[in-house]
N, C-alpha and C positions, 0 to 999 in steps of 0.2 A: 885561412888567412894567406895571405900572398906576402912573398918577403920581398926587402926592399929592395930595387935592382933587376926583378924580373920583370919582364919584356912581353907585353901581351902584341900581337898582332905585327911584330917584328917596329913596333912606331910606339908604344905608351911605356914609358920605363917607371916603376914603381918605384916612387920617392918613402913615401911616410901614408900609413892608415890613417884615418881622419876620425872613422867612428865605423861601431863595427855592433849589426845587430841581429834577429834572428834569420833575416834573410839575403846574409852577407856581411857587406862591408863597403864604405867608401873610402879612398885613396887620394891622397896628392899625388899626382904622375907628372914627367913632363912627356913632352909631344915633340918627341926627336925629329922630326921632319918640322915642326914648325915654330919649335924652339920656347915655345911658350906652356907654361904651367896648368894645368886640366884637373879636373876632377872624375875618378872612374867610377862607377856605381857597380860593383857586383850584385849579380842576383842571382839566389842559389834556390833550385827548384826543389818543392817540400818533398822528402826521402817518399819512397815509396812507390812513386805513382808509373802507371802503366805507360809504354808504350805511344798509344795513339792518344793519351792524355798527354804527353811530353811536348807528341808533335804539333797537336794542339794549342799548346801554352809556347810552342817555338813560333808556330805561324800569328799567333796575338801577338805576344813581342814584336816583330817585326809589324803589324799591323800599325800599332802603338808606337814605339820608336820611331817612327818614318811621320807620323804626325805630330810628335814632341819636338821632332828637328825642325820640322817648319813654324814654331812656335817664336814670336819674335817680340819681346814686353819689355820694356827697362825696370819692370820688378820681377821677374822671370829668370831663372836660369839658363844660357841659351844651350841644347844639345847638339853638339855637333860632329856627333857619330856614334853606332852602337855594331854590334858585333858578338858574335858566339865563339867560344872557345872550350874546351870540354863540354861537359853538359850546363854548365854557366852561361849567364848572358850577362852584359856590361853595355852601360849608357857611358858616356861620355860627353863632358859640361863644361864651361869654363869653369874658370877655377876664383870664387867669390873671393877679395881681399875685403876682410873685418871684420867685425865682431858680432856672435850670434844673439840674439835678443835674449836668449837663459841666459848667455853667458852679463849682459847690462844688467840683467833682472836681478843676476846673483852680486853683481857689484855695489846697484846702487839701490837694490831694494825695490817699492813701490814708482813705478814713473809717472811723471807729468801728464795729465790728460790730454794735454795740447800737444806735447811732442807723439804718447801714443795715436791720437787721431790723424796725425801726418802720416804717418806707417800704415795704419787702417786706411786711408785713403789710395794709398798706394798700392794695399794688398787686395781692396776689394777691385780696382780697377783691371789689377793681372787675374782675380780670379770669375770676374764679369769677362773677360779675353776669353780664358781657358774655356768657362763652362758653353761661353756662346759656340766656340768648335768640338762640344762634345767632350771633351774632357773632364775630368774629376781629379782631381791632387790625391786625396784620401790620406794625409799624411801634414797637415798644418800643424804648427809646434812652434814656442819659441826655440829650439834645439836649428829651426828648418829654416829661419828667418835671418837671416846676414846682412846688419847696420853696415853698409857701405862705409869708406872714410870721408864721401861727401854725403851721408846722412843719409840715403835713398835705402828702400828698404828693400830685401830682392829676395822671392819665395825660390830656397832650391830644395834638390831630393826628388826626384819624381822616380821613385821604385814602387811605388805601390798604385800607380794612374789606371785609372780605369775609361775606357772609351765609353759613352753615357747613352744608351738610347731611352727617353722616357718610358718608352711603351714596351720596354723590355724589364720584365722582373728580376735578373739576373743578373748576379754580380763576378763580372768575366775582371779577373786580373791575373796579372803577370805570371806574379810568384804569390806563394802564400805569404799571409801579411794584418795584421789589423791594426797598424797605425800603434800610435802609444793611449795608454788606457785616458790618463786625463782631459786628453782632449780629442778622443774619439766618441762618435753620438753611438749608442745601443744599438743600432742597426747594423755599424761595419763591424762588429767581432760578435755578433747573434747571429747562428745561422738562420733561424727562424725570424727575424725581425724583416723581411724586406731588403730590397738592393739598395743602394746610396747611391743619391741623385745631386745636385748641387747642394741642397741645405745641408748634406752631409757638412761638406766644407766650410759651411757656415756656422753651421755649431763648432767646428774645430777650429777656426778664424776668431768667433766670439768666445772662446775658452783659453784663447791666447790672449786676448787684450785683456778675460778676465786677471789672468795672469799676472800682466805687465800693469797692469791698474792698480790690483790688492797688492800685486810682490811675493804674493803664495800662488800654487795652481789650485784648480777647483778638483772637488773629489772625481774619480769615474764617474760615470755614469749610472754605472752597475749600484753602486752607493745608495745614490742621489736615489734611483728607483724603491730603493729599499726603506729611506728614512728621506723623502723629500723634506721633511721638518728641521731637519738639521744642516741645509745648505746655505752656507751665509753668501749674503748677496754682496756687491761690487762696494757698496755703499757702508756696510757693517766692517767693512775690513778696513778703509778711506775713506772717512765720509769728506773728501773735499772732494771729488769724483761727483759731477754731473748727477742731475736723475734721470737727463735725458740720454746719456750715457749708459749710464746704469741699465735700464729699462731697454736699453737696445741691446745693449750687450745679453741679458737674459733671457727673450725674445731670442737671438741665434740660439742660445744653448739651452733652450726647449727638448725636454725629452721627449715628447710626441712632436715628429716634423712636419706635421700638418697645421701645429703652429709658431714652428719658425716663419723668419722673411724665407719670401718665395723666391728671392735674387739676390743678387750683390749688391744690385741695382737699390732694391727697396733698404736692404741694409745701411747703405751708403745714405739715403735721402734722411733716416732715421736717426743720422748720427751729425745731420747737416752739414752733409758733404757732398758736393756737385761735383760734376761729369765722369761719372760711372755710367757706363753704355748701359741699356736696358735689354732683359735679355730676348732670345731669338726663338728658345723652348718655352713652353710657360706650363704645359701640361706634366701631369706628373702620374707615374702608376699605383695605384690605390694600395694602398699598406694598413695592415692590421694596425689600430692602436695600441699605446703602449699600457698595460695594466698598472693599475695602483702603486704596486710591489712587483719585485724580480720573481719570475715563475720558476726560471732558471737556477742553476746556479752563481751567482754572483756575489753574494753577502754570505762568508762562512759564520756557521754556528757556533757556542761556545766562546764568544770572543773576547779577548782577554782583557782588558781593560773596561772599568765599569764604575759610577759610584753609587750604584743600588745597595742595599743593604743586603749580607752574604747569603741570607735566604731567598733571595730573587735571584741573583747571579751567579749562583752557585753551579749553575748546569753545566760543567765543566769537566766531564771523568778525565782523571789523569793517569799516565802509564810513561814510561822515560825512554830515550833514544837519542844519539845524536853519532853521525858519521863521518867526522871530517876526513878528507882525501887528500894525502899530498906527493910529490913527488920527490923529495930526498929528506932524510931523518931529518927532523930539528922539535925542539921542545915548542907543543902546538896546546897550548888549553883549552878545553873546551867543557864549559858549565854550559849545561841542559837538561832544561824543563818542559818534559813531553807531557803534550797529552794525548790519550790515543783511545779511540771510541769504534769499535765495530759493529758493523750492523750485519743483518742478514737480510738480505732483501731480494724479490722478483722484480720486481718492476721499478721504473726510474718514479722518485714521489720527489713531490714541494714540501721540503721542512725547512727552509731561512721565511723569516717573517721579520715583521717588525718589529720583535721586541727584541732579536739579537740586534738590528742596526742602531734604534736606541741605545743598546748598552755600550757598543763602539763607539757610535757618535758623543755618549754624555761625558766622558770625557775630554774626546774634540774639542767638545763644546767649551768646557773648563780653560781649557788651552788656549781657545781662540781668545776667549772673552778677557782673561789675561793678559795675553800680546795685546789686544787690541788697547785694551783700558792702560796699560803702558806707555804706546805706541801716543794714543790719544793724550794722558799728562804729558807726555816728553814734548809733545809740541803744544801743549799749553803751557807749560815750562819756555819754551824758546819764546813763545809770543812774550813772554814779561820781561824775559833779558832784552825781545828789540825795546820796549816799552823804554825801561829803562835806559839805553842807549839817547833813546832823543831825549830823554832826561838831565844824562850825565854823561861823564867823561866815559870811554870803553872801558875803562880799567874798575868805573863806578859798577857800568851796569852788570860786568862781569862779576864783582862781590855780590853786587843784587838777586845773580840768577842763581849763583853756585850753591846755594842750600839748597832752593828749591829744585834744582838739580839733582839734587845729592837725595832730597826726601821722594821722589819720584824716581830713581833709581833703587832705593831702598824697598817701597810700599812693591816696585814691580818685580823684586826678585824674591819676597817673600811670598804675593800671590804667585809666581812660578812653582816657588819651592811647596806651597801649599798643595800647588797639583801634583805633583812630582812624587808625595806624600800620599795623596789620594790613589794616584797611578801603583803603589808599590800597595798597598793596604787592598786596591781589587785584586791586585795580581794573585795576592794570597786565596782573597775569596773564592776568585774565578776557578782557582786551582781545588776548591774542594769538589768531590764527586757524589752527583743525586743520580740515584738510579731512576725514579719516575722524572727525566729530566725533557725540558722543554724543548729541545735544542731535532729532538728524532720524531717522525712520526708516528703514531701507535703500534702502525703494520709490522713497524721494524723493531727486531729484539738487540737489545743490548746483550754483547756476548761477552766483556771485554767493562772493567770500571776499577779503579783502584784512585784512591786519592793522598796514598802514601802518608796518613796519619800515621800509619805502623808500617811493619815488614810482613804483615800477615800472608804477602804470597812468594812469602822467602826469595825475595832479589837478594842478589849477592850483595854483599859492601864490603868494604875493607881496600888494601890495595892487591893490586895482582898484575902480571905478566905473562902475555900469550907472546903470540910469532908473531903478530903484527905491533902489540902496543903495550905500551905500563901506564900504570896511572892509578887513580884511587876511585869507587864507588861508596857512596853515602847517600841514606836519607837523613833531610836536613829540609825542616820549615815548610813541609808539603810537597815536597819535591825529590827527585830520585836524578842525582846528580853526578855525572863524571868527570874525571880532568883527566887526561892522557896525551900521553907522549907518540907517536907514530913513530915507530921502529921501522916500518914499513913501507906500504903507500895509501892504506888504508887501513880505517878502523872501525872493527864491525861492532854494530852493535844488534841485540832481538828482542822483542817482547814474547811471550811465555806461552807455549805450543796451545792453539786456542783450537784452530776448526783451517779447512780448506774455506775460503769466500773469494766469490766473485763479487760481490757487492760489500762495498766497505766506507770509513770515513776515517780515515789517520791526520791526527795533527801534534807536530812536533817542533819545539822552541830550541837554536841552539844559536852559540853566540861564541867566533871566533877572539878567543883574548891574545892570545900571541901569533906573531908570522906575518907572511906579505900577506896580501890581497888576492890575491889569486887562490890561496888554501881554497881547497871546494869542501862544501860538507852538506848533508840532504839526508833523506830517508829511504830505505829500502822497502819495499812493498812486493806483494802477491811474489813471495820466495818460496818457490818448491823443492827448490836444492840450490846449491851452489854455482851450479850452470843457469839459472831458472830464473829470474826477478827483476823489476823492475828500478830505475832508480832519480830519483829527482833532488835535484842539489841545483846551491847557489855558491854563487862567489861574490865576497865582498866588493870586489871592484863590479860589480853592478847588474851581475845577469846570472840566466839559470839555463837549466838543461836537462832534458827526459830522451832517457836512453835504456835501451834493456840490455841484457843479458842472454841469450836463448842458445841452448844446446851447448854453452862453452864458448860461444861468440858473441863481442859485442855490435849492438845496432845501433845508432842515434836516430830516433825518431823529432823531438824537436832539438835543432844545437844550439849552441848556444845564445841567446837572447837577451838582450839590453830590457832592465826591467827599472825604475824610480821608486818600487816600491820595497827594494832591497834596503834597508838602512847597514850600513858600514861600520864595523865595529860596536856595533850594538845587538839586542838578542833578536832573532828573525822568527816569526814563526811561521813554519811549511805545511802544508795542506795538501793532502791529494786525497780525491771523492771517485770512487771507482762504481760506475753501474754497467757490471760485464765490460764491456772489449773499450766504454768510453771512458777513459780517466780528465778529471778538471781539476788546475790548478792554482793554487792561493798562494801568495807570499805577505802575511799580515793582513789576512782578511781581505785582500786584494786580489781580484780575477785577474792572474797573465798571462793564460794558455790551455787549451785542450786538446786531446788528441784522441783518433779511435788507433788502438791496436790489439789485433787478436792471437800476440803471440803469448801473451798472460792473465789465461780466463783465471787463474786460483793461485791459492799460496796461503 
């Protein structure tokens, strides 16, 4: 991070961060030679890489940069200069004044379809501009989108642009990057899936308006592959929303892009909206479809929340940990409910299927169906107060509406509280341990199950005090639970000396109660000693980070990263899936990161 008041290129003076994600940060600066307020885009090359790959990704940037600046769209951000400093690089943007479209979505909820199709029209026209000169955004969001204060709608961020050639399979960008999960298509964070070509944009344009439509975002995509059954459409969520809207908007965020729209152009026609340029490419390079189900990893197993009955959803082994990390003493609680499942395995195998994504989604589904039918009386409710209003006096219809107000407030916090109930009754279930469980493929042994009915593998309890923490251990309710204070800056915790493995599956639930936002806390893995291991942690203010340990020194392999699928103040649960040197990472069953490293083949 860069502090405020430092002076890039002797001209950009760092005012205030703006937003800060795993491959940097963007800045409000001013532009001391021209007096006017900018926006800087740092971009920070992924650790590791050689040499003549540096020089490589230094000479693309300037490739790219030099035709973002001649980029000139009134829904466009314009770039008007880029630059190397360290081993960094930095765009440089005007600096948008107004409000992000997350930021409208989170004020005022589900929007108008007439005011979103203004913005749509606006944004397919900058992204008909872009794609015709070969460009790709690979980063659409409402996060990305800035409501002008005369309403105009203006795409910025270009850190992640890719120069497009169709007939090239290959996906040449900056810096490493995959866009944000909800509204990125399977192909930009799959390395196997194909390059991304325009419709990329297009499913992340129509995952925005799905957005701004429903008032919720739509799941990953990773999801969606794994339980298409359970993706509620534009119209389930709003049904005042169009079908012809609907039906377009669905069409973009097609998981096979072979049947998305093939333009902006055709996007635009389908939403009846005129003069979007048509485009200049029309050819595309032939990509694998997409399978039924994720092959990959993307939908973890075990997933906690379910409302099957405890014998179906029980594939859950459980084992406890949790690590919070702070940097000065202060009383820090932390209740945690691990689970922790080892495998032994050679080869990388497909074990997520569809009956975990079911067990996720069914109560999703609970959930949705809830808000929705809420959502839906409250505005059957308001239709009978206007009713009454042309009736009677305001003061009439306001007596008129207020029961019924009041009974659809009632009937929607009871089915809440009914899931809510449901949600706490799997959680128990989920937490019981099958050792012939669904969740692994046969190749692979379970080495590793305890579901904490007893103390049968004698975990400590009670309370106690090391050099780094105090606190108290207990089994309680299926669960092997700690609360600790940090005396320190860290607080270890281990599961019970098993086997050296390079192939493994850990998932662990913990859930900061006291302290700011910043407390980090995560799981340790593949530990050979105290110099030796690996570590992945979040922070409640909204991102994570995989870093090792090696020889007594630390590495950051991925730094810190902005992630949505963090929940704040509530219990997280962590996932890392190890096969040899490649570790994937979950945050609530959520894919938001992978990495190869071979500096911890065991532990």
């Amino acid at each position: 991070m860069l502090n405020s008041g430092t002076v890039l290129q002797n001209r950009y003076r760092i005012v205030t961060p703006l937003g800060q994600g795993g491959m940097g940060a963007v800045y409000r600066a001013e532009d001391m030679r021209l007096n006017v307020s900018v926006a800087v885009k740092e971009m920070v090359p992924q650790p590791g890489l050689d040499t003549q790959t540096l020089a490589q990704l230094r000479n693309q940037f300037h490739q790219e940069a030099t035709v973002l600046a001649r980029l000139v769209h009134p829904s466009l951000v314009r770039v008007t200069d880029f630059f190397e400093e360290g081993n960094n690089a930095y765009l440089v943007m005007d600096f948008i004044e107004g409000e992000s479209l997350a930021e409208r979505i989170a004020r005022q909820g589900a929007l108008s379809e007439a005011e979103v199709l203004i913005w749509a029209r606006q944004l397919l026209d900058a992204l008909a501009y872009c794609h015709n000169q070969g460009i790709i955004h690979r980063d659409i969001k409402p996060q990305n989108v800035i409501i002008r204060p005369d309403g105009r709608a203006v795409l910025v961020d270009f850190g992640l642009v890719k120069l497009w050639d169709p007939r090239d399979p290959r996906t040449k960008t900056v810096m490493r990057g995959m866009g944000t999960p909800e509204y990125a298509p399977p192909e930009q964070y799959e390395a196997d899936m194909g390059h991304t070509d325009p419709r990329s944009d297009l499913y992340s344009l129509g995952a925005t308006i799905y957005h701004a439509l429903a008032g919720q975002a739509p799941p990953t995509a990773t999801l969606r592959i794994a339980s298409p059954e359970h993706f509620f459409t534009v119209r389930q969520l709003n049904p005042h929303v169009s079908a012809a809207t609907e039906q377009a908007v669905l069409k973009a965020m097609e998981l096979n892009r072979s049947l998305r729209w093939g333009s902006a152009f055709e996007m635009a026609a389908a939403l009846g909206i005129q003069g979007v340029a048509p485009p200049t490419h029309t050819e595309y390079a032939v990509t694998p479809p997409i399978p039924p189900r994720h092959d990959r990893t993307s939908m973890m197993p075990g997933t906690q929340f379910t409302d099957q009955p405890a014998a179906q959803a029980a594939a859950h082994p459980a084992a406890v940990a949790a690590s919070p990390s702070r940097r000065a003493p202060a009383w820090v609680g932390i209740v945690a409910a691990v689970a922790v499942v080892a495998f032994l395995c050679c080869a990388a195998t497909t074990w997520f299927g569809r009956r975990m994504a079911q067990r996720e989604y069914a109560l999703q589904t609970t959930t949705a169906q809830a808000q929705g039918e809420s959502k839906n009386a409250t505005q059957t409710a308001g239709a009978i107060a206007a009713v009454a209003t042309r009736d009677a006096s305001t003061a009439q219809a306001q007596a008129r509406a207020t029961p019924t107000l009041s009974a659809v407030r009632l009937t929607a916090t009871a089915r809440i509280q009914d899931t809510y109930d449901a949600q706490a009754k799997a959680t128990a279930a989920a937490l019981t341990c099958i050792h012939d469980t669904a969740i692994a493929p046969i190749e692979w042994s379970v080495v590793m199950c305890d579901s904490f009915n007893d103390n049968a593998n004698d975990w400590y309890t009670g309370d106690y005090e090391g050099e780094r923490a105090i606190g108290n251990k207990r089994i309680e309710d299926g669960k092997y639970l700690w609360q600790a204070e940090a005396v320190d800056s860290v607080i270890w915790w281990t599961v019970p000396k098993i086997a050296d493995l390079s192939d493994f599956y850990l998932t662990a639930q913990a859930r900061r109660v006291e302290g700011p936002e910043k407390i980090q806390y995560g799981v340790i893995f593949h530990r050979a000693n105290g110099d030796n291991y690996g570590l992945f942690k979040i922070r409640d203010s909204g991102d994570f980070k995989f870093s090792i340990r090696s020889d007594g020194q630390w590495f950051t392999v991925l730094d810190w990263m902005e992630s949505t699928a963090i929940r704040s103040g509530e219990t997280n649960r962590l996932t890392v899936r190890a096969e040899c040197s490649h570790y994937t990472f979950y945050i609530n069953d959520l894919y938001v990161a992978e990495a190869v490293e071979d500096r911890l083949l065991s532990g």
